[in-house]
Backbone as a ProteinNet text record, in pm:
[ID]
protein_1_A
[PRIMARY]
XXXXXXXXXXXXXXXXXXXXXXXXXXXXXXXXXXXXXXXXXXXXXXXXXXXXXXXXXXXXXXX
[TERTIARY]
-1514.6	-1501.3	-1595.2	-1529.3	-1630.2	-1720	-1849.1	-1948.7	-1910.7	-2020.9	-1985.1	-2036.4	-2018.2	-2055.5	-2137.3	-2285.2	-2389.6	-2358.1	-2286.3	-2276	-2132.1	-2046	-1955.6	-2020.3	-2050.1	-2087.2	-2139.6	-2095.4	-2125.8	-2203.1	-2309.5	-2441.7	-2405.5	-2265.9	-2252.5	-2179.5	-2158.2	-2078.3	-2219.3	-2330.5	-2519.1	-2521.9	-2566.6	-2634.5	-2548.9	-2435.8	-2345	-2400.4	-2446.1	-2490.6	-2617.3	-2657.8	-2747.5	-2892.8	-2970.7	-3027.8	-3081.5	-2956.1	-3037.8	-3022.4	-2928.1	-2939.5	-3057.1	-3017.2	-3121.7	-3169.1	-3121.6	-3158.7	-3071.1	-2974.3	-2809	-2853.2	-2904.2	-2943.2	-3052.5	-3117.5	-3243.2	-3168.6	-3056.8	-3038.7	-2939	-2835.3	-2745.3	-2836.8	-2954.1	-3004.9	-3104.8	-3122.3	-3206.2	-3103.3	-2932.7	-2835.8	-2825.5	-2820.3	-2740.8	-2892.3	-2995.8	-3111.3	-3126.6	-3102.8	-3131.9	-2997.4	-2919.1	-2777.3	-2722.2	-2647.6	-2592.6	-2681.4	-2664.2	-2775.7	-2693.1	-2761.4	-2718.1	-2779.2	-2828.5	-2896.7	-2932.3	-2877.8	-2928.5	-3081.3	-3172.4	-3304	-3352.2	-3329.2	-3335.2	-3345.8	-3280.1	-3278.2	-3408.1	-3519.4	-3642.4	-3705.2	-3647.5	-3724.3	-3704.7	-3609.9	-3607.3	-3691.2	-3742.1	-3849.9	-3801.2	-3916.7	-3913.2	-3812.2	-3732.7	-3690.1	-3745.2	-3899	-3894.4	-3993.2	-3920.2	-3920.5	-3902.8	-3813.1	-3765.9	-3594.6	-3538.5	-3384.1	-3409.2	-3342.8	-3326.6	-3220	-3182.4	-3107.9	-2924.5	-2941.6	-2811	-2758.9	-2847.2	-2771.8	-2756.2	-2815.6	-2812.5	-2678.4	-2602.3	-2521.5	-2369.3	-2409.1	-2335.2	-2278.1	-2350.1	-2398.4	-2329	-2275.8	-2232.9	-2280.1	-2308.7	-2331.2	-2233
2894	2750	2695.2	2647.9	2554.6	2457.4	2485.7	2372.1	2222.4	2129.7	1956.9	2010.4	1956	1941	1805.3	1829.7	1721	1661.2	1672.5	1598.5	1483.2	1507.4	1422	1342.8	1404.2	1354.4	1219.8	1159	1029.9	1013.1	932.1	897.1	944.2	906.4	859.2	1041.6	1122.8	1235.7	1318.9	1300.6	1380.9	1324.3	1238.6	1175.7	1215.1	1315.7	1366.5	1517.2	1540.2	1679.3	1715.9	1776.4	1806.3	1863.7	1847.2	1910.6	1785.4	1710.2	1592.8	1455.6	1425.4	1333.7	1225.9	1134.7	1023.6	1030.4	1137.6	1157.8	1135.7	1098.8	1070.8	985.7	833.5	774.5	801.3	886.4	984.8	1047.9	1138.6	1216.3	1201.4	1059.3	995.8	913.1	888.3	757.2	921.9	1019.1	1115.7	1157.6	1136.1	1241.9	1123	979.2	855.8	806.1	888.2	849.3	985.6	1087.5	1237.3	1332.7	1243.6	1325.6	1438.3	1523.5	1618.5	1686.3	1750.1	1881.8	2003.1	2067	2193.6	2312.1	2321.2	2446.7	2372.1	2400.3	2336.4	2348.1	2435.1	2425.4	2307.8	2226.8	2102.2	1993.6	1995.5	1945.6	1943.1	2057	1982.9	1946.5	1820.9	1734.7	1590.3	1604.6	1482.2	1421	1289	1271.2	1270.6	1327.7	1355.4	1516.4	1590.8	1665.9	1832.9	1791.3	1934	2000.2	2129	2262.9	2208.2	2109.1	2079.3	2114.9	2173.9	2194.2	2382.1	2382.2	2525.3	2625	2715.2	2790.9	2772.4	2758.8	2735.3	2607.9	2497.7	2343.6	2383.6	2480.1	2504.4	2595.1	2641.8	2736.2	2627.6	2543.2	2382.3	2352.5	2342.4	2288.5	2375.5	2286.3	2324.6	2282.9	2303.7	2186.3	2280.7
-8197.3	-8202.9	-8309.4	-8416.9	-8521	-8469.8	-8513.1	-8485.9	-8549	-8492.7	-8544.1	-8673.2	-8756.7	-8888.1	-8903.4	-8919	-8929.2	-9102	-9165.7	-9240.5	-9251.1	-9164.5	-9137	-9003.8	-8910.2	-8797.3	-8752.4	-8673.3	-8631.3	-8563.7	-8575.5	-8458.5	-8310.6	-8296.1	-8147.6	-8135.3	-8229.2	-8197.4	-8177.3	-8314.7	-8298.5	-8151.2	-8075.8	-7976	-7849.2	-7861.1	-7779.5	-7767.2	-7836.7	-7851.5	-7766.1	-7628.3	-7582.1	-7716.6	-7682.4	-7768.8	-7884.5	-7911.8	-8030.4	-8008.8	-7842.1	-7728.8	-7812.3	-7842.4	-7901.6	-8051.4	-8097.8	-8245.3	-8344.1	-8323.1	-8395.1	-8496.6	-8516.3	-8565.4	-8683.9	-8650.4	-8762.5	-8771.3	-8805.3	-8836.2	-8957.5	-8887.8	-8979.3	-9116.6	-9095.4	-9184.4	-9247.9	-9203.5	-9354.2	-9430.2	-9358.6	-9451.2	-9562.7	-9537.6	-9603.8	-9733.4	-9704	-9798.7	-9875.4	-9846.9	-9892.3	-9989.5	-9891.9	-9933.8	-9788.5	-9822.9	-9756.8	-9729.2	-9588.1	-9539.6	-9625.2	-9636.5	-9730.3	-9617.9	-9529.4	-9442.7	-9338.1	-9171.5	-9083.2	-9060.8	-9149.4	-9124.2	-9150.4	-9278.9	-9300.5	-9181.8	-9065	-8943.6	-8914.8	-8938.8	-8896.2	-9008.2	-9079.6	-9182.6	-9121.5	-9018	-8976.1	-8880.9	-8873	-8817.7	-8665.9	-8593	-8461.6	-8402	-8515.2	-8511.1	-8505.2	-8546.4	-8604.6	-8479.7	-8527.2	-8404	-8250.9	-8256.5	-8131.2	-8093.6	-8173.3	-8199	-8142.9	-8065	-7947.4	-8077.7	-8050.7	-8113.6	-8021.7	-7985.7	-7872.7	-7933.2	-7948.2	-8020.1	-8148.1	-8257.6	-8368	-8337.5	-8313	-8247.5	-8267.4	-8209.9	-8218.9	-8332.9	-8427	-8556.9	-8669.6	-8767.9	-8913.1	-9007.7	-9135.4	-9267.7	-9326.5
[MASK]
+++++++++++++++++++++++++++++++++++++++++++++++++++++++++++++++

């Protein structure tokens, strides 16, 4: 099963996602100032994100 893809992804589709539950909003406003994630490691550049993302929600996850 294909992961969400955090670069299409919608606040309200991130904030659906166990794991980044409240983070949809940071996550949408570093892609719309930075550009495209290119490596979900990037995910912990976002503020309040980092080394808090489990391997199981990364599992989730596409760029």
């Amino acid at each position: 099963m294909p992961g969400i893809d955090i670069n299409t992804a919608t606040q309200d589709d991130l904030d659906a996602i166990d794991g980044l539950r409240g983070h949809g909003f940071e996550i949408v406003r570093y892609r719309e100032e930075r550009g495209r994630f290119t490596s979900l490691r990037q995910l912990d550049e976002v503020p309040g994100l980092s080394g808090k993302i489990d391997s199981e929600t990364r599992d989730r996850l596409t760029v």
